[in-house]
N, C-alpha and C positions, 0 to 999 in steps of 0.2 A: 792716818798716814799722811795728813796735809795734804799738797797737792799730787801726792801720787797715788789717787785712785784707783789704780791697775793693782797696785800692791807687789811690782815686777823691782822697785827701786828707782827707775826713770820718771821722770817728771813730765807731766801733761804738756801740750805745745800749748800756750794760751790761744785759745778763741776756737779751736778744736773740738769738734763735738767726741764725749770718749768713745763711742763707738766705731769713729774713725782712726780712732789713734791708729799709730804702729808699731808692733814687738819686735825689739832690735834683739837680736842674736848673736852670739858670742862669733860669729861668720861676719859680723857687719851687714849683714844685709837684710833690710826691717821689711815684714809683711806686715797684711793691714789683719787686722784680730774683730770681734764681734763679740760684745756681752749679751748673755742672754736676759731676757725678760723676768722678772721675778716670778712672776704665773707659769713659765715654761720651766724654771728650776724649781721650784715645791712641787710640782706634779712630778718631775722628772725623779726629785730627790725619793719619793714615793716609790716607785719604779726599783733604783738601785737598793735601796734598805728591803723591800719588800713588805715588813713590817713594822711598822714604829710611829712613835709618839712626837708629839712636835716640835720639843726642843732637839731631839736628834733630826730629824727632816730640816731644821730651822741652820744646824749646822752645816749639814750635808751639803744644803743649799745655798748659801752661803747669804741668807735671807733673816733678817730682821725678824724676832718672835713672835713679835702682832703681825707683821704683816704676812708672814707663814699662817695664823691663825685666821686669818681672815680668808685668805687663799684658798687653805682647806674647807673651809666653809661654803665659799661659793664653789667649788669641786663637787665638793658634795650635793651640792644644790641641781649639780649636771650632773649627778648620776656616776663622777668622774672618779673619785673614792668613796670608802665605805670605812666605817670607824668595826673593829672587828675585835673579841674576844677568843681567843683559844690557848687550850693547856698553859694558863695559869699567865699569856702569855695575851697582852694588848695593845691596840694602836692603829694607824690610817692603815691604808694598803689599795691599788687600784684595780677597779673593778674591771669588766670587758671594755668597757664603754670606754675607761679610764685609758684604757693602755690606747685604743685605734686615734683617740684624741692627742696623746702621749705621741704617737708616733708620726700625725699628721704636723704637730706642731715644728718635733725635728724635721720635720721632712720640709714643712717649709723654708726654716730657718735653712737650713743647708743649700737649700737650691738657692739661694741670695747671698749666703756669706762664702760659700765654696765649689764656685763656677770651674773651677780648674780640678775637682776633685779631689785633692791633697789628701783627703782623711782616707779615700779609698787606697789610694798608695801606704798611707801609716798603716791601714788594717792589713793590707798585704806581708806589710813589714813585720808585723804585729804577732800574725800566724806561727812562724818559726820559732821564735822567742814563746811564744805560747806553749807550744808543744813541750819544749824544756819546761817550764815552769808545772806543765801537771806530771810530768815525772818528776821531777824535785820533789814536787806535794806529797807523791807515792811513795818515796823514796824514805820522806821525814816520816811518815805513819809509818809504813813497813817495811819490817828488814828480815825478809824469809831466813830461815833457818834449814837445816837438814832435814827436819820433822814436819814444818809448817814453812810454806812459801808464803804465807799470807800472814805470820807469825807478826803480830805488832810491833814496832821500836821504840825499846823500853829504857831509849836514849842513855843507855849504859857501853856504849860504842865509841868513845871521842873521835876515832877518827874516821865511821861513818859519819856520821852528825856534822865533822867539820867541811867533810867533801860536798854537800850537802848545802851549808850556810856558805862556801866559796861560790858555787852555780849561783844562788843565790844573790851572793854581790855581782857575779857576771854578767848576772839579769838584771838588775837595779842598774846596772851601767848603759845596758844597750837600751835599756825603758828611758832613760834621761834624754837622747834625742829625737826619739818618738813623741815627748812630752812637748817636748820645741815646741816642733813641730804643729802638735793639735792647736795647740795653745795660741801659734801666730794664725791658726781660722778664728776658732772660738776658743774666748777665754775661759770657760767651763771648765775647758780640761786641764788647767794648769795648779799643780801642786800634786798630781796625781802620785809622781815618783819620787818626791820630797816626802809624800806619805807612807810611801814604801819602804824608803830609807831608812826614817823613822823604826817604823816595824823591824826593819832588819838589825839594826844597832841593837836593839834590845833583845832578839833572838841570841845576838853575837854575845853578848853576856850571859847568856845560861837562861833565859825568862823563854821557856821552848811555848810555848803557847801564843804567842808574838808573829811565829810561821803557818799555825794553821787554825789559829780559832777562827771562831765566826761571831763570837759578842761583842769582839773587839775590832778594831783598826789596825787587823794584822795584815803580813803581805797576801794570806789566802784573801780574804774580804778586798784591802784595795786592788788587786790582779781581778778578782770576780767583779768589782764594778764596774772597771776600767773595761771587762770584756764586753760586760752589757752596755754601758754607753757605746760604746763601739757598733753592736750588731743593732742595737736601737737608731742608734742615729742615720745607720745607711741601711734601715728598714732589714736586715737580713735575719731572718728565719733560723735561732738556733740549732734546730732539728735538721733542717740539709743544708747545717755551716759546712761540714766537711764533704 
């Protein structure tokens, strides 16, 4: 990307360290952003995937392959991941030890990059929109019947399915100012809803797996990681989120 490092389209100020830059806004009015560490995003990326191998962690993380491999390595060396086999299914994932270091790390990084709390306000924001999104989720799995209320949807409905993928864009719309927003603290979180997008255009053609798998880079998986960096990062406790 030459001199734009951010990868936002703006161009670096010269003599700027990029940690200092700042993310202009379609508002005009530019906050200061923070990239993270490449040790705190391969640990982190671990965390969101839960399980997985290093070129997906390498992506995730938006981190170089060696140097994701090396990362992993010394993680491992702390006790911080664990390389794991199960049902037929393999890759890093982190341990206890893994996650309170995971969490100390956020925790630092936030108390220095977001004095003002900003991401606390997006999480609050974030909730309502939340709430729609796992009823959509429910929604696209199941479409009760007279017989079965629990009755699967067997996406032979168009215009269930299509009330369904409109929420759907109405949420991808309200997600894009949230994304700003994280994005002008830490740069981590930016492309989150370009991800989403993504996912949804290809549900919007017929490809229904796009809305709720989980081996893919659908809207269920980017909405689920989007939630855990979220409770990750300002330390909250999924069990008395609500």
């Amino acid at each position: 990307m030459g001199a734009d490092r951010r990868g936002d389209g703006l161009p670096l100020s010269p003599g700027v360290p990029p940690a200092l830059q700042q993310t202009h806004h379609p508002a005009g009015r530019p906050s200061m952003t923070r990239p993270s560490p490449p040790s705190l995003l391969v640990l982190h990326g671990v965390r969101l995937l839960g399980l997985a191998d290093n070129a997906a962690i390498a992506e995730r993380a938006g981190v170089g392959h060696e140097e994701t491999i090396d990362i992993l390595h010394d993680a491992e060396q702390h006790g911080w991941v664990q390389y794991n086999s199960f049902a037929g299914l393999e890759g890093w994932s982190l341990t206890e030890e893994g996650r309170i270091e995971n969490e100390r790390q956020l925790a630092d990084e936030r108390s220095s990059a977001d004095p003002g709390d900003a991401i606390v306000a997006v999480y609050r924001d974030f909730l309502p929109i939340n709430a729609r999104f796992v009823r959509a989720c429910t929604d696209w799995q199941v479409k009760p019947t007279s017989e079965d209320r629990l009755a699967p949807n067997d996406h032979t409905d168009p215009a269930w399915d299509a009330r369904i993928l409109d929420e759907l864009a109405a949420l991808s719309a309200a997600l894009t100012p949230l994304i700003e927003r994280l994005a002008g603290v830490l740069t981590r979180f930016a492309g989150c809803d370009a991800r989403f997008d993504a996912a949804l255009r290809r549900a919007q053609v017929g490809q229904n797996g796009w809305v709720d798998r989980t081996d893919i880079d659908s809207c269920h998986r980017v909405w689920f990681q989007l939630h855990e960096d979220l409770v990750a990062t300002l330390g909250i406790d999924r069990r008395t989120e609500y």
